[in-house]
C-alpha positions in Angstrom: 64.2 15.2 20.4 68.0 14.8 20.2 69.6 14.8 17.4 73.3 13.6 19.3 73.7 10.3 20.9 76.6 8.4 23.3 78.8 5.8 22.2 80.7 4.5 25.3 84.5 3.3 24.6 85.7 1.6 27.8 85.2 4.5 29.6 85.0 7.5 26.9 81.1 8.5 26.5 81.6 10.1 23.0 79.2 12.5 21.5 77.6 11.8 18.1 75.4 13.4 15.9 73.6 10.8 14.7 72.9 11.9 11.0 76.0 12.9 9.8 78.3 10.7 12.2 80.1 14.4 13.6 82.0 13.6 17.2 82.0 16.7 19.5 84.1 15.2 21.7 84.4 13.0 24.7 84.3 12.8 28.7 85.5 9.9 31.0 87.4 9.8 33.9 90.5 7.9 35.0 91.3 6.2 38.8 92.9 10.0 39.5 90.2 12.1 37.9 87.7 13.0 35.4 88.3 15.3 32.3 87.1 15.7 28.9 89.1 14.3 25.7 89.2 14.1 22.9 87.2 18.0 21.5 87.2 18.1 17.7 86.4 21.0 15.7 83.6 21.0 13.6 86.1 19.4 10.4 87.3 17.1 13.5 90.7 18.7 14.8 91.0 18.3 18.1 92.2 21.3 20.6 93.2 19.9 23.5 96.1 17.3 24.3 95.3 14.4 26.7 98.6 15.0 28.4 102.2 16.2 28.1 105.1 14.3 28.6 106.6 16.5 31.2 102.9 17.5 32.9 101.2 14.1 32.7 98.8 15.6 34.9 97.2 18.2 31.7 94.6 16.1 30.5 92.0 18.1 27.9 89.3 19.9 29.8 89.9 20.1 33.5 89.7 21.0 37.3 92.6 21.0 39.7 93.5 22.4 43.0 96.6 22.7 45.2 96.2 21.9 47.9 92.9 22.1 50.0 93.0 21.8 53.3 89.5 20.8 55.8 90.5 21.5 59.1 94.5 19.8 60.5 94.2 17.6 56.8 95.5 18.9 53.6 95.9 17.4 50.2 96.8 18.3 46.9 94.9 17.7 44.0 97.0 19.0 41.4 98.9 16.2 40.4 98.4 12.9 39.7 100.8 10.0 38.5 103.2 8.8 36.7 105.7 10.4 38.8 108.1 12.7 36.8 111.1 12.7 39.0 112.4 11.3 42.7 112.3 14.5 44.4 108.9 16.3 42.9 107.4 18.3 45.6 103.9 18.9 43.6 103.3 15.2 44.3 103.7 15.5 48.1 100.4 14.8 50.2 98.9 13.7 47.0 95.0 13.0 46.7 92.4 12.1 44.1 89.1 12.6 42.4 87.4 9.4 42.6 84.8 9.8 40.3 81.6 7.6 40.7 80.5 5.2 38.5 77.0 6.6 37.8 77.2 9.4 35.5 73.6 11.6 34.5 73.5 11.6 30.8 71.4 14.1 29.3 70.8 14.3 25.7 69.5 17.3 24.0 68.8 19.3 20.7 72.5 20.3 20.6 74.2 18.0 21.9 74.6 16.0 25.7 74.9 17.5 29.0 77.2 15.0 31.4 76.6 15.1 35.4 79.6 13.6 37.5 80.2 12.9 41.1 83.3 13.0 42.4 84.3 12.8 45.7 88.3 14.4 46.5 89.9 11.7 48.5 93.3 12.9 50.5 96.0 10.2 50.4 94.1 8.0 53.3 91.5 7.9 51.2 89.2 9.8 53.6 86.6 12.4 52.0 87.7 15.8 52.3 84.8 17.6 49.6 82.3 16.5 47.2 81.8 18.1 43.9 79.4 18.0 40.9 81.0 18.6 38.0 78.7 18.9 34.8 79.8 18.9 31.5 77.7 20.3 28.8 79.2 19.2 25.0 76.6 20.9 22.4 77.1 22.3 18.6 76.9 25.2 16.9 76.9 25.9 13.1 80.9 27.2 13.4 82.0 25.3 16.2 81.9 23.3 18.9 81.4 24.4 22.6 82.3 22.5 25.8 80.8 24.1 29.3 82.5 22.8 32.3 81.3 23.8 35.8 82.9 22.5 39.0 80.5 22.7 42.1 83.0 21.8 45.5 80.7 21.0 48.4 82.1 21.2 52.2 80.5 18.2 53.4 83.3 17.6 55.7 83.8 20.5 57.4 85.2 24.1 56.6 87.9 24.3 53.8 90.3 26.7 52.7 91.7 26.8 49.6 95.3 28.7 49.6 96.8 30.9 47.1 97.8 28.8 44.3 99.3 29.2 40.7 98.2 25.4 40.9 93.9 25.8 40.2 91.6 25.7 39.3 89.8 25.2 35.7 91.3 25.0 32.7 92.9 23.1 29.6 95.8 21.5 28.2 96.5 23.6 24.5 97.1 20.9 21.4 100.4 21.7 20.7 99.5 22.6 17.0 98.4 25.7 18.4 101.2 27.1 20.4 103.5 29.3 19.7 106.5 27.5 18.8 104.6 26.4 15.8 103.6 29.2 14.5 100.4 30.2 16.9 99.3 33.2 18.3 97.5 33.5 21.8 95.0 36.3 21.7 93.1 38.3 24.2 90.2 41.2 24.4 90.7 44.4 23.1 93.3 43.2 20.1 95.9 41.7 22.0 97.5 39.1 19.9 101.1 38.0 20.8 102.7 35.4 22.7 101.4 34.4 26.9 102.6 38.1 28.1 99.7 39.6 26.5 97.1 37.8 29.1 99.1 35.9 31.6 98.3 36.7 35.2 95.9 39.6 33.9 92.3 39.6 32.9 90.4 39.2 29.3 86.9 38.5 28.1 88.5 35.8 26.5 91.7 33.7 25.8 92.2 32.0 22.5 95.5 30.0 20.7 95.1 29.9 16.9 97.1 28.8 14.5 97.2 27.9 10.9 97.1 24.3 9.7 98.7 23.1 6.9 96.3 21.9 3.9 93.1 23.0 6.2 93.6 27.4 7.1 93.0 28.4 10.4 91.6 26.7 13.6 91.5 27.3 17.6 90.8 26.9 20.8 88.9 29.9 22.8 88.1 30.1 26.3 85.6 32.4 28.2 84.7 32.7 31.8 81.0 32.1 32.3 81.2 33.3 36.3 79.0 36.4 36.4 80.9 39.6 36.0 84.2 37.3 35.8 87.4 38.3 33.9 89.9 36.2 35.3 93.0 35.8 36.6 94.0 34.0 33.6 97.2 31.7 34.0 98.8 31.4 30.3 102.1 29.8 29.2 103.3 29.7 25.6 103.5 25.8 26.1 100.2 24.9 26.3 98.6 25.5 30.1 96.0 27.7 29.9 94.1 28.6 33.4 90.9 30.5 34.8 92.7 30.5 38.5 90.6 32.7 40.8 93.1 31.3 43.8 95.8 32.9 41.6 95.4 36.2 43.5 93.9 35.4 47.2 92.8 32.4 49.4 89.3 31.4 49.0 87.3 29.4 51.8 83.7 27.9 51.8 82.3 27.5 55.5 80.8 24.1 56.2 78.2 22.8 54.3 78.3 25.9 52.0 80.0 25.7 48.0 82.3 26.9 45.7 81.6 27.3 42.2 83.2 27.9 39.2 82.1 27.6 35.4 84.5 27.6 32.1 83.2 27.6 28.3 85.8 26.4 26.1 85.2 26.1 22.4 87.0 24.3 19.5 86.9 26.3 15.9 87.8 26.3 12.7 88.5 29.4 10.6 90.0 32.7 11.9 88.6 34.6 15.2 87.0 37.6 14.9 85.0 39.9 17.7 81.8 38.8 16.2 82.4 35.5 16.5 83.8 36.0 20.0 81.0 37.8 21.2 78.2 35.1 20.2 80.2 32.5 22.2 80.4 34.5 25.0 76.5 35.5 25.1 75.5 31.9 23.7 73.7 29.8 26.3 
């Protein structure tokens, strides 16, 4: 028996728990892709910003990849309009995710489990891969917990996906948190500073946290739920924050074959501590 259920706003399926009226969060997709926004805390501040000004292409919780290439075709799913200038070369050979309409909804004890599929579309709107993308929006009593895993099917042939700073799974940091307000971006092993202390390197975990005037502390943490996993992490101080394994080396998935990669990403309130980090990295 559930005790969460969906409310659907145009195309936002928020979470609920039905008792006390608690939103976890939401997930929807626009004509350009799916992502998850809005992801509250448990006292309801969210984490993640739907999109910047200058990247309108950060939106919350979500997968990108620049570019992907099935045999002589090649697109980039990266960005996605508005356009920010005249001569931006990110939005080049531009595709999409075209997400279908029919969406596996899943609730349970904790929360709902979302099932997408999206099919990556280059700019003729031919098929280059298919992917499942589940999303898995549950509770716990000191936060909430968003799992995101991206499966990208080769159902049209061989692709390669190139070394990129521009991949692959990842969020878009409320600014509230970063550190031009006052946040701190921390690491594994006691690293607390600014993005140097994880950027391009690997972690356990990444968090931004920051304290929030009239409420204490609250943050966003990520972990890496790939098996034996530790990055790359990509980390700015504005807000991008990245588990990029095409950071470091070209990855390719023969035909018919997959790539997948899973993200946990949870929204908290209070201050982090390496208990707390450890149960959401070994909580299922």
């Amino acid at each position: 028996m559930s005790n969460f259920e969906v409310k659907i706003n145009a195309k936002t399926h928020l979470v609920v728990e039905k008792e006390s009226g608690r939103c976890l969060g939401g997930v929807g997709a626009n004509f350009y892709r799916p992502f998850v926004f809005p992801f509250y805390t448990p006292a309801g501040h969210t984490v993640v910003q739907e999109f910047a000004f200058d990247h309108p292409f950060h939106n919350g919780v979500f997968v990108g990849q620049g570019p992907i290439r099935v045999g002589e075709r090649e697109a980039g799913f990266w960005a996605a309009p508005p356009q920010r200038s005249f001569t931006d070369k990110v939005f080049a050979n531009m595709g999409r995710m075209d997400t279908q309409k029919t969406v596996d909804i899943t609730p349970h004890a904790d929360g709902v489990t979302f099932v997408q599929k999206v099919i990556w579309r280059d700019a003729n709107e031919e098929p280059l891969i298919d992917e499942i993308r589940t999303v898995n929006l549950f509770s716990l009593p000191d936060a909430t917990l968003c799992d995101m895993t991206s499966e990208k099917i080769a159902n049209y042939g061989a692709v390669i996906y190139p070394q990129t700073k521009f991949g692959s799974i990842g969020i878009r940091v409320e600014p509230r948190l970063l550190p031009v307000l006052g946040g701190v971006i921390i690491g594994d092993k006691n690293r607390v500073g600014n993005a140097d202390v994880v950027h391009e390197d690997d972690s356990d975990f990444v968090a931004y946290q920051n304290l929030l005037f009239g409420h204490g502390h609250f943050g966003v943490f990520m972990t890496i739920l790939d098996e034996d996993t530790r990055g790359p992490w990509f980390i700015r101080d504005y807000g991008m924050a990245l588990y990029n394994p095409t950071w470091r080396e070209t990855l390719t998935t023969p035909a018919g074959d997959s790539w997948k990669i899973s993200l946990r990403v949870v929204a908290y309130d209070g201050e982090l501590a390496e208990a707390r980090a450890g149960r959401w990295q070994k909580t299922s």
